[in-house]
C-alpha positions as CSV (number, residue, x, y, z in Angstrom):
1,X,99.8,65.1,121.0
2,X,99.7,63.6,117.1
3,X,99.7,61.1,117.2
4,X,98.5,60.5,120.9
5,X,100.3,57.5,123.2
6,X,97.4,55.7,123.1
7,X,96.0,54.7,120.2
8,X,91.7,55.4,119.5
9,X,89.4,53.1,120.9
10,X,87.6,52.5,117.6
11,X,88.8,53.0,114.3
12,X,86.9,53.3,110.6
13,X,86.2,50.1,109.2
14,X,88.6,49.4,106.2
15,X,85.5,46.9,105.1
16,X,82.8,49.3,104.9
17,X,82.0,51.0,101.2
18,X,79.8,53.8,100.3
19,X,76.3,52.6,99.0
20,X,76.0,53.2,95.1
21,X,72.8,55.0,95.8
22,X,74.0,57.3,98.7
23,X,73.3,60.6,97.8
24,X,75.7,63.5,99.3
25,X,74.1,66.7,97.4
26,X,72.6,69.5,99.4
27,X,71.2,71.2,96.8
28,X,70.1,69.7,93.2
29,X,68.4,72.1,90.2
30,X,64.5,72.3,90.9
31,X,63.2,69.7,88.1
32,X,59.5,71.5,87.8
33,X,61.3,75.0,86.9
34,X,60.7,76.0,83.3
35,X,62.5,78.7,81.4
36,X,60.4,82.0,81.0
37,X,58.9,82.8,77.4
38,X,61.0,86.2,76.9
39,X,64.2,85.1,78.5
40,X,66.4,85.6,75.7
41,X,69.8,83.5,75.6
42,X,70.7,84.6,72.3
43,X,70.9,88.5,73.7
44,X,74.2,90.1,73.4
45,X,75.8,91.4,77.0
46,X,76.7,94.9,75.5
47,X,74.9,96.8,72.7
48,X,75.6,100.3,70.5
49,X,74.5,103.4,72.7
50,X,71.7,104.7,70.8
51,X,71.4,107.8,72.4
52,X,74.8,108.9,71.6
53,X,75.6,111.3,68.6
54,X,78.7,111.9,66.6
55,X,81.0,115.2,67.7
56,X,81.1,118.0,65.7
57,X,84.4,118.0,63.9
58,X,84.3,114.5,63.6
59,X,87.1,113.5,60.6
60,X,86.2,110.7,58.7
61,X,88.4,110.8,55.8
62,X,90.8,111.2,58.1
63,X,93.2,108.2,59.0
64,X,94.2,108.0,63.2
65,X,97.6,107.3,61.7
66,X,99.9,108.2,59.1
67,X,103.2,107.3,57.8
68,X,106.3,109.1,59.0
69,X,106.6,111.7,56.0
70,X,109.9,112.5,57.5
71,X,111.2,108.8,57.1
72,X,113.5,108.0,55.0
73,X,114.3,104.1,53.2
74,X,117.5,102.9,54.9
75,X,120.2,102.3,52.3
76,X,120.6,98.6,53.4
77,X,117.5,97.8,53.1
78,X,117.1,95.0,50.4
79,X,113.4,95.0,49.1
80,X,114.0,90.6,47.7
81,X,114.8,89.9,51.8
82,X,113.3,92.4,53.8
83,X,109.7,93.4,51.8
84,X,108.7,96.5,50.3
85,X,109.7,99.7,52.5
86,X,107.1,101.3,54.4
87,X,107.1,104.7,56.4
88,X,106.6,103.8,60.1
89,X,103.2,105.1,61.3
90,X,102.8,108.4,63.5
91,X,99.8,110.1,65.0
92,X,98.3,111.8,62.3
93,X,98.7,115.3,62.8
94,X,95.3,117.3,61.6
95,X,93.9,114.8,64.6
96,X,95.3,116.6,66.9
97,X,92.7,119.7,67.0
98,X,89.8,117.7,66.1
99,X,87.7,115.3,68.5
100,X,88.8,112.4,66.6
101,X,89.4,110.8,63.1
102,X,88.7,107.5,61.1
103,X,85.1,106.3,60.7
104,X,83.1,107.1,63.6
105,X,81.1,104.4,65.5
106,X,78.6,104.2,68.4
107,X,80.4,103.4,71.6
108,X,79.1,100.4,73.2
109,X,76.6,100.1,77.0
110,X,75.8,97.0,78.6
111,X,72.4,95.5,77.1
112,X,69.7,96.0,80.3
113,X,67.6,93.1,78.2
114,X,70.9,90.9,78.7
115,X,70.1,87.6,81.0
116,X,72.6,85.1,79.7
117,X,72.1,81.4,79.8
118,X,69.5,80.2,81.8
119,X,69.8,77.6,84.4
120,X,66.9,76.2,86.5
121,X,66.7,77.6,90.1
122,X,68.9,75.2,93.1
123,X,66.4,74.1,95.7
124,X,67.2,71.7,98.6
125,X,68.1,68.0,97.9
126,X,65.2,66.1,99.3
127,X,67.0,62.7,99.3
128,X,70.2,64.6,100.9
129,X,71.5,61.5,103.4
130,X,74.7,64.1,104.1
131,X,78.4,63.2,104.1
132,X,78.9,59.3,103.9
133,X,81.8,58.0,106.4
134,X,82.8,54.6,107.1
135,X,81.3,52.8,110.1
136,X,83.4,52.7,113.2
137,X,84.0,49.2,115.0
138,X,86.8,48.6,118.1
139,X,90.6,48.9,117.3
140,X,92.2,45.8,117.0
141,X,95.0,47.3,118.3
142,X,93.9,49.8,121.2
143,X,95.7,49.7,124.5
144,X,95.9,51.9,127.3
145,X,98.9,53.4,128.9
146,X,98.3,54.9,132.5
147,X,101.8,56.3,132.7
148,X,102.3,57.9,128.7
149,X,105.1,60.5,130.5
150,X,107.0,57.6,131.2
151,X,109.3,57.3,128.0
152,X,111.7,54.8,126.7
153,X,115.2,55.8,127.1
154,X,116.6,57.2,124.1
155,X,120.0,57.8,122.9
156,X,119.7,60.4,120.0
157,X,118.0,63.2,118.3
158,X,117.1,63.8,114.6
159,X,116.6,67.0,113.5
160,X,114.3,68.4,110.5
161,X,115.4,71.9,109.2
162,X,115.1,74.2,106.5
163,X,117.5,77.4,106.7
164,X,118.9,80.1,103.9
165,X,122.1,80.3,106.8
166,X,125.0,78.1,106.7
167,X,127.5,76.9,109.4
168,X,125.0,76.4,111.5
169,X,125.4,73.3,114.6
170,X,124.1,72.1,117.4
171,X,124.8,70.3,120.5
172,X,124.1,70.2,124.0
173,X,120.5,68.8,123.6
174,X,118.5,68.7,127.0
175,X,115.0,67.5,127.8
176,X,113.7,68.4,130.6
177,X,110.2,70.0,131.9
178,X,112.2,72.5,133.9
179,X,112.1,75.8,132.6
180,X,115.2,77.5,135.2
181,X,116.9,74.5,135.0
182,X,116.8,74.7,131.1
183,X,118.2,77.9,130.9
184,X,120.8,77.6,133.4
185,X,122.2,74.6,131.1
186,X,122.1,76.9,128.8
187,X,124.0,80.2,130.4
188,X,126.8,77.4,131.8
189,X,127.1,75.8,128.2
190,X,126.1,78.1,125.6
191,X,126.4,81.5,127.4
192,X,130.1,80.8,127.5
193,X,130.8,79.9,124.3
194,X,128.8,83.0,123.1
195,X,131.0,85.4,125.3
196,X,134.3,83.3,124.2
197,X,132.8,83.6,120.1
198,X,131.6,87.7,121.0
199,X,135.4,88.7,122.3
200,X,136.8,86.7,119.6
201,X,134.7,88.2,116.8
202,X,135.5,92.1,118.7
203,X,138.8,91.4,118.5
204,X,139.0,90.3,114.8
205,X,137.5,93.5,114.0
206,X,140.1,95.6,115.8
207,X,142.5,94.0,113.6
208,X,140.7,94.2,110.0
209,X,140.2,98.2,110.6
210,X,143.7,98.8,111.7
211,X,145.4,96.7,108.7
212,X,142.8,98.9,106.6
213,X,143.9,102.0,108.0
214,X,147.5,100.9,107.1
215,X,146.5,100.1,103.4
216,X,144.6,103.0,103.6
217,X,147.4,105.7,104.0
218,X,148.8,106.6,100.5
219,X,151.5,104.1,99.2
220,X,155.2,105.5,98.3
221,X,156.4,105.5,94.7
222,X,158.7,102.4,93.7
223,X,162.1,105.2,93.9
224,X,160.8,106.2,97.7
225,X,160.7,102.6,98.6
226,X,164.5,101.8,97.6
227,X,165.3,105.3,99.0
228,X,163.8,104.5,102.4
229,X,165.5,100.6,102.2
230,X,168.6,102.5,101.8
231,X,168.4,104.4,104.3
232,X,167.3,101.9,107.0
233,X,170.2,99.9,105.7
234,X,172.1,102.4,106.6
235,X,170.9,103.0,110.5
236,X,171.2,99.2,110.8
237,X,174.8,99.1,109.9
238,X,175.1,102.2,112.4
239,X,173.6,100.8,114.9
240,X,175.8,100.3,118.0
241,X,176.6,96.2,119.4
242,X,176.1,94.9,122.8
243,X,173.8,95.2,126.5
244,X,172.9,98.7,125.2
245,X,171.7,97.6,121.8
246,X,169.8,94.9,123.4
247,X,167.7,97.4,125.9
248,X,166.7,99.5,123.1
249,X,165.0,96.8,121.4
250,X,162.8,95.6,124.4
251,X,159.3,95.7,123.1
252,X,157.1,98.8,122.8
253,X,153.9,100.0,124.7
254,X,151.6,98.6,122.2
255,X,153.4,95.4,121.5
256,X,153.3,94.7,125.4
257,X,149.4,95.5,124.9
258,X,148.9,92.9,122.1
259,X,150.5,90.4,124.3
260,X,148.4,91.2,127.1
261,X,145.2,91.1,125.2
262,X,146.1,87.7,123.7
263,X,146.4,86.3,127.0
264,X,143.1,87.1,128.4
265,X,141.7,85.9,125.6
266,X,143.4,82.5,125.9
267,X,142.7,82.5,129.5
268,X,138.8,83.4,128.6
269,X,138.5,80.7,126.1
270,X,140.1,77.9,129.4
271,X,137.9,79.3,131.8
272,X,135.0,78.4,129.0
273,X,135.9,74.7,129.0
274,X,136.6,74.6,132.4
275,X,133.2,75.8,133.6
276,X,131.6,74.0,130.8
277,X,128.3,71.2,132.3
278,X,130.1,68.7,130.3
279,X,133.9,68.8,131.6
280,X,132.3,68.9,135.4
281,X,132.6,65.8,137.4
């Protein structure tokens, strides 16, 4: 545990410094090494291959590029704000069959003489005293709890998050060293509400894809529309008055179903609270 309940018996002494002449190098350059007569610092890394020799074909009157012969000025162009007009440059053509073009030149090799700067050899540090720490003397404050499980009560619990999700809370903290009786909290609290949330989110659902499946049908022109008001109009006025009116507009299969389903749901969502830990006496 960091930091433990009981604190260390000794501690660094805030007192102590690091001797000017302490010496923490392992490894120092070996003074009595001397650079050798033909190392050469001044030698380049990579040098012209001698051995190789220009293609046959070679053009070197030839230019890699040329301008655009097919170019043509643009008739904004103003030569006082923009510069004298020049073609843009293409690959030059009579290149194309020949190994290359433009003045030929040795490609380059690394240089086997190359040794680069030289540095004295590291040998070990023969006044090495290794890694300097602070001297350790008894903690003022050290003192020794027999019983560290034995905690003072709290009241509350701070939380230190970092999430890319929003909306999310939390409650219903427990401590315990119980592992069953941790997760039966949690099926009795949280298992509930997750069922309630589950039904409420399947039943959401149902409802978004059958108002899309009504708005998905194709719509009637604005002249359908007043027809079909017309005409409903119309059955409303014929309509006959009375008990027998009345029985005909008792409510359909599926509105009896809708009914039915929002009841369970609101008995679900009481049988949640009521068998939640925290409304138990």
């Amino acid at each position: 545990m960091t930091p433990p309940v009981n604190p260390p018996a000794e501690i660094e002494d805030p007192e102590d410094h690091k001797p000017e002449d302490w010496d923490e190098r392992p490894k120092i350059q070996d003074p009595t090494a001397t650079k050798p007569d033909d190392w050469d610092e001044d030698a380049p890394a990579q040098i012209p291959d001698e051995a190789a020799v220009k293609p046959d074909g070679w053009l070197d009157e030839e230019p890699e590029y040329i301008g655009d012969p097919a170019a043509v000025r643009p008739d904004d162009w103003d030569e006082d704000m923009d510069g004298e007009w020049e073609a843009p440059q293409i690959p030059n053509p009579a290149c194309e069959a020949a190994p290359g073009c433009g003045t030929w030149k040795r490609p380059m090799i690394d240089n086997p003489n190359y040794k680069g700067k030289w540095k004295p050899p590291m040998i070990d540090n023969p006044n090495y005293q290794g890694i300097w720490k602070p001297r350790k003397i008894p903690n003022p404050a050290y003192f020794e709890d027999l019983q560290p499980f034995k905690m003072t009560p709290f009241s509350a619990v701070g939380l230190e998050l970092w999430s890319m999700t929003s909306d999310i809370f939390f409650d219903n903290f427990m401590i315990t060293d119980d592992r069953n009786t941790a997760d039966r909290w949690a099926n009795d609290g949280w298992g509930l509400k997750k069922a309630a949330e589950s039904a409420a989110e399947k039943k959401s659902a149902a409802a978004s894809a059958a108002e899309y499946k009504k708005t998905d049908e194709a719509q009637p022109d604005v002249k359908e529309e007043e027809e079909e008001e017309e005409e409903a109009e119309e059955a409303e006025e014929a309509e006959p008055s009375g008990p027998a009116a009345e029985e005909k507009n008792e409510d359909s299969p599926a509105e009896k179903e809708e009914d039915q389903e929002v009841a369970a749901d609101e008995k679900l969502e009481d049988d949640v609270l009521r068998r939640s830990p925290r409304n138990r006496k």
